[in-house]
N, C-alpha and C positions, 0 to 999 in steps of 0.2 A: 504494500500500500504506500511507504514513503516513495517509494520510483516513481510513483505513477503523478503525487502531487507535483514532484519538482518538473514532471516531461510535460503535465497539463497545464504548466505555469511557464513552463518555456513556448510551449507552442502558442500560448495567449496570447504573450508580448508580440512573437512574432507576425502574429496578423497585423496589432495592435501599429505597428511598425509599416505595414502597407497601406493604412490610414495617409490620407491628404491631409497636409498639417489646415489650419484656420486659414491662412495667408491664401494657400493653393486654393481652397476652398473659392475664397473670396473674388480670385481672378478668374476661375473657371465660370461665377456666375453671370460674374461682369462682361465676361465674353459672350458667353450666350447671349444677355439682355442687350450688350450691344450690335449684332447681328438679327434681332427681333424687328421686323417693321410691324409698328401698328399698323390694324386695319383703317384706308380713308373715309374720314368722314362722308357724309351724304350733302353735297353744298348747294342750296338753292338762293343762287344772288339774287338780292332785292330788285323792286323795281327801280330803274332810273329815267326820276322825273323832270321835268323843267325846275323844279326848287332843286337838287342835283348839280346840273348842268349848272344853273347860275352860281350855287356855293362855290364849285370848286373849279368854274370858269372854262367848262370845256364845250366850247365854241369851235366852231372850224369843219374842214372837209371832214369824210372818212365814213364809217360804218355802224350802224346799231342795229343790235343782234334780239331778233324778240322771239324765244319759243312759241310754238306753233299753237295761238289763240291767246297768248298773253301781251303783255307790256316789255319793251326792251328791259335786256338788263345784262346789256354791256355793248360798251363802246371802242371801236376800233381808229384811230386815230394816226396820222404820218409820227407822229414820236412816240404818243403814251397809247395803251389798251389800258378800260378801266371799267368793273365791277364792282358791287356792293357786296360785302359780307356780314353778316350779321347787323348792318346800317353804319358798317365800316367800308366808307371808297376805298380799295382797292385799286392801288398805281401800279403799271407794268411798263415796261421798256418794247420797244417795237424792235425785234429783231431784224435789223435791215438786211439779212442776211432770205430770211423767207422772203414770197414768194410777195410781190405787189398787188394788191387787190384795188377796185375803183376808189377815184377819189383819195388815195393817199394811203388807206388803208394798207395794213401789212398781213399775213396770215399768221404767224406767230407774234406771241409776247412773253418776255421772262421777268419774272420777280425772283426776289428769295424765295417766296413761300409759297408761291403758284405760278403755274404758266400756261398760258392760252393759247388757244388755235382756232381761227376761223377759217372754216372750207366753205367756198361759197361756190356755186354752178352761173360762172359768166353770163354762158352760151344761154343759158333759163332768164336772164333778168328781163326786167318789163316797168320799160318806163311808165310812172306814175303823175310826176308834177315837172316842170319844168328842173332839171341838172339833179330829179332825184329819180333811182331804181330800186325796186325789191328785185332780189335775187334769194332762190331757195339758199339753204344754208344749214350748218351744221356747225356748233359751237363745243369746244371741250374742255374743260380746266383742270387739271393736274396738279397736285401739291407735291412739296418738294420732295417728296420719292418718287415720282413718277405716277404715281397710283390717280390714274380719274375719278374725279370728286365731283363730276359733272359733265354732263355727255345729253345734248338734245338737238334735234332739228327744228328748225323753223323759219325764219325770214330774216335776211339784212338787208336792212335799210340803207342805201350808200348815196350822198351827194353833198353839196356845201351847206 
């Protein structure tokens, strides 16, 4: 019986010993959670009304983007794209790099925290009023993983 105490108390330590110290622990988790993408929120930008436009002074050529039976809510513009979130405007950078759509418009926009894309069907537009067209249209916004946080068709509005 003593043999067997001291071989059952060596083999203990022994696992005891293949244990990850607290430290290892600590960076194994932090690894993980930093390889974790949350799931994207679900974004529905506000409307963008004439009280909008006047606050934040966004006059000029370019594009507004309205799902299909609603009110715009977002603007495509030669320097800024810009959406509501939460009854937060939303300022983007026009990527001069995409693709030039009517009036100034651009088809992408990057932020830090989101990025836009308007696809619009040229060949489909149909003049409305004098230097303005609908064209069918598809809008999509992406948070800063990549992940779309918003995706619908509907109509842009494009003229001065």
């Amino acid at each position: 019986m003593r043999i067997t105490i001291p071989l059952l108390l060596a083999l203990g330590l022994a696992a005891c010993a293949d244990e990850p110290t607290e430290e290892e622990r600590a960076a194994a988790v932090a690894e993980v959670e930093a390889h974790q993408t949350p799931p994207p929120e679900q974004l529905e930008p506000g409307a963008i009304r004439y009280r909008e436009i006047e606050e934040y002074d966004l006059y000029g050529a370019g594009c507004s983007f309205a799902p299909a039976g609603g009110a715009a809510v977002a603007l495509a513009m030669a320097e800024t794209g810009h959406f509501l979130r939460d009854g937060e405007m939303q300022t983007l950078a026009a990527d001069k790099g995409s693709a030039e759509l009517p009036y100034l418009a651009r088809s992408k926009y990057d932020g830090t925290a989101y990025s836009m894309t308007l696809e619009i069907e040229e060949d489909a537009g149909e003049e409305v009023a004098a230097e303005v067209s609908d064209f069918p249209a598809t809008l999509t916004i992406s948070n800063a993983n990549d992940q779309v946080v918003y995706r619908k068709s509907g109509i842009a509005q494009c003229g001065v």
